[in-house]
C-alpha positions, 0 to 999 in steps of 0.5 A: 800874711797867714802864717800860724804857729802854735806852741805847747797850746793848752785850755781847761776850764772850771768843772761845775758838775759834781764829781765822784771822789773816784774818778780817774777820767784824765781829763779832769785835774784839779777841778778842771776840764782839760779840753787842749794838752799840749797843742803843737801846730804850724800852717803855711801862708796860704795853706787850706787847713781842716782840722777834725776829731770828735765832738767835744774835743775842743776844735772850736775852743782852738779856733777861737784861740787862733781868732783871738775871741778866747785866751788859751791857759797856757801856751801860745799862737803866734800869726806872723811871729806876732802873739794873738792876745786880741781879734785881728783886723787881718782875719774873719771868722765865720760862725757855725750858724748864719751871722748875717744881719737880718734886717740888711741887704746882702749888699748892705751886710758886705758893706760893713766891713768896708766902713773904712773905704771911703771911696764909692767907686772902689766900694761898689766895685769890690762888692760887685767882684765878690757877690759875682766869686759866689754867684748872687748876682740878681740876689744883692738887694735881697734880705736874708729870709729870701735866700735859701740856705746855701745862699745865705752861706754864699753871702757870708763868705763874699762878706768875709771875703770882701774886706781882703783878709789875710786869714779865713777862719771857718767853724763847720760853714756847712752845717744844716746845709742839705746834701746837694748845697753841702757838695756845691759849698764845698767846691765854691770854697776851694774855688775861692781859695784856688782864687785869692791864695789867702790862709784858710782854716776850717773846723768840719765833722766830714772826713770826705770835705778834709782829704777833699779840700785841705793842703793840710788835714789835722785830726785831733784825738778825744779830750784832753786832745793832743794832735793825732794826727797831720797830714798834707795833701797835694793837688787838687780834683781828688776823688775819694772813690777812685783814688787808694790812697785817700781811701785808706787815710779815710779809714784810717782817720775813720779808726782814729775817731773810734769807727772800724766800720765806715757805710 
C-alpha cells in the first residue's frame, strides 16, 4: 500500500550565483546549495501527512523525491521497503497549477489514466463513482475553460483518484483558489480520504489546512532544512478556534516559521 520511509534524505544543487569570498551562509558548501540535510521521516499506510515550513525550503524538491521525478544527493526513500529510483504506477502527483488537458473533456482527461482497462462497463462505472465523490455530475462532458476554479481542482482529484492509487501526492492543490472554494476543497479532500483510506501526502503553506486535515503534521525549518517538527493529530471535525490545544500548536508552528505575531 503507502508506507513512506525516509532515510538520512539529502538534496543540493549547483550554485550559478557568484558569491562573496566571505560568506558563511551554511547553506552553501562547496559551490552547492543545500535545500535538505539529513531528512529522516516515515508515514503510516493510510495516513494523511501535511508537511509546511517556509518557502524555499525545499518541500516540493521532497515531494518530488518521494514521487520519484527527482533523485536525492544522498540518502533514500523507501515505499513498501522498496527504494523509489523511478515514478511508481501506484502513486499520482498532482501539480500546484492545473494539469488537465485543455483540449478533453473532464471525462476524456480521467480516461487516461485508465487506458488499461479494457472493459467498457468497468471504465464507465469507475469514472461515473468518482465524478459523483466530487460533485461534477452534469459537468463530465465540459472542458476545462468551462469549470470554475474549484472545479477544475475537483476534476483533478477524481482523475487522480480514478486509477486507485496506493499514494496521493499533492503539492499546494489549493493554490490560486479564492477563500470560500479554499475551505470547500479542503473539506471535499478529507472527505475523500475519510472514503477511500489511501495514503495521502500534501505540501501546503496554511497552517490552518494542516492541524485541519493531517493525521500527521510535519514542519520543516529554513534552508539546509532538517525536520523541526511532527506531530500527530488524532480525530477529525477540528475547530481551530474553539479547541486550546490546536491553538497553541498554531502559534507554535507560527514561531517556528519566524511569526510571533499571528492576525
Amino acid at each position: 500500500m503507502g508506507h513512506i520511509k525516509i532515510e538520512n534524505l539529502r538534496k543540493e544543487y549547483a550554485e550559478r550565483r557568484t558569491l562573496p569570498r566571505n560568506h558563511t551562509d551554511s547553506e552553501y558548501k562547496g559551490g552547492k546549495l543545500v535545500v535538505l540535510d539529513g531528512i529522516d521521516l516515515e508515514f503510516n499506510d493510510g495516513e494523511f501527512v501535511c508537511i509546511i515550513g517556509p518557502s524555499g525550503c525545499g518541500k516540493s524538491s521532497m515531494l518530488r523525491i518521494i514521487a520519484g521525478f527527482d533523485k536525492p544527493t544522498s540518502g533514500r526513500v523507501l515505499i513498501n521497503g522498496t527504494d523509489v529510483v523511478k515514478p511508481r504506477t501506484d502513486s499520482v502527483y498532482v501539480f500546484q497549477q492545473n494539469g488537465l488537458l485543455p483540449w478533453m473533456t473532464v471525462w476524456q482527461n480521467m480516461e487516461l489514466g485508465l487506458i488499461n482497462i479494457h472493459d467498457k462497463e468497468e471504465k464507465v462505472q469507475r469514472i461515473k463513482e468518482y465524478i459523483d465523490i466530487v460533485e461534477l455530475t452534469g459537468f463530465e462532458h465540459s472542458y476545462p475553460s468551462e469549470l470554475s476554479g474549484g472545479m477544475k481542482r475537483r476534476a483533478e482529484l477524481a482523475r487522480a483518484l480514478v486509477i486507485n492509487p496506493d499514494m496521493l501526492l499533492m503539492d499546494e492543490p489549493f493554490t490560486g483558489l479564492d477563500f470560500l472554494t479554499h475551505m470547500k476543497m479542503r473539506e471535499e479532500v478529507v472527505n475523500m480520504h475519510e472514503y477511500i483510506g489511501k495514503s495521502m501526502v500534501m505540501i501546503t503553506h496554511f497552517i490552518d489546512d494542516a492541524l485541519i486535515m493531517a493525521d500527521r503534521v510535519v514542519v520543516l525549518g529554513e534552508r539546509p532544512t532538517r525536520v523541526q517538527m511532527v506531530r500527530e493529530l488524532k480525530g477529525r471535525a477540528r475547530n481551530i478556534e474553539t479547541d486550546p490545544v490546536l491553538h497553541e500548536l498554531k502559534d507554535e508552528i507560527y514561531l517556528m516559521m519566524g511569526v510571533s505575531y499571528v492576525v
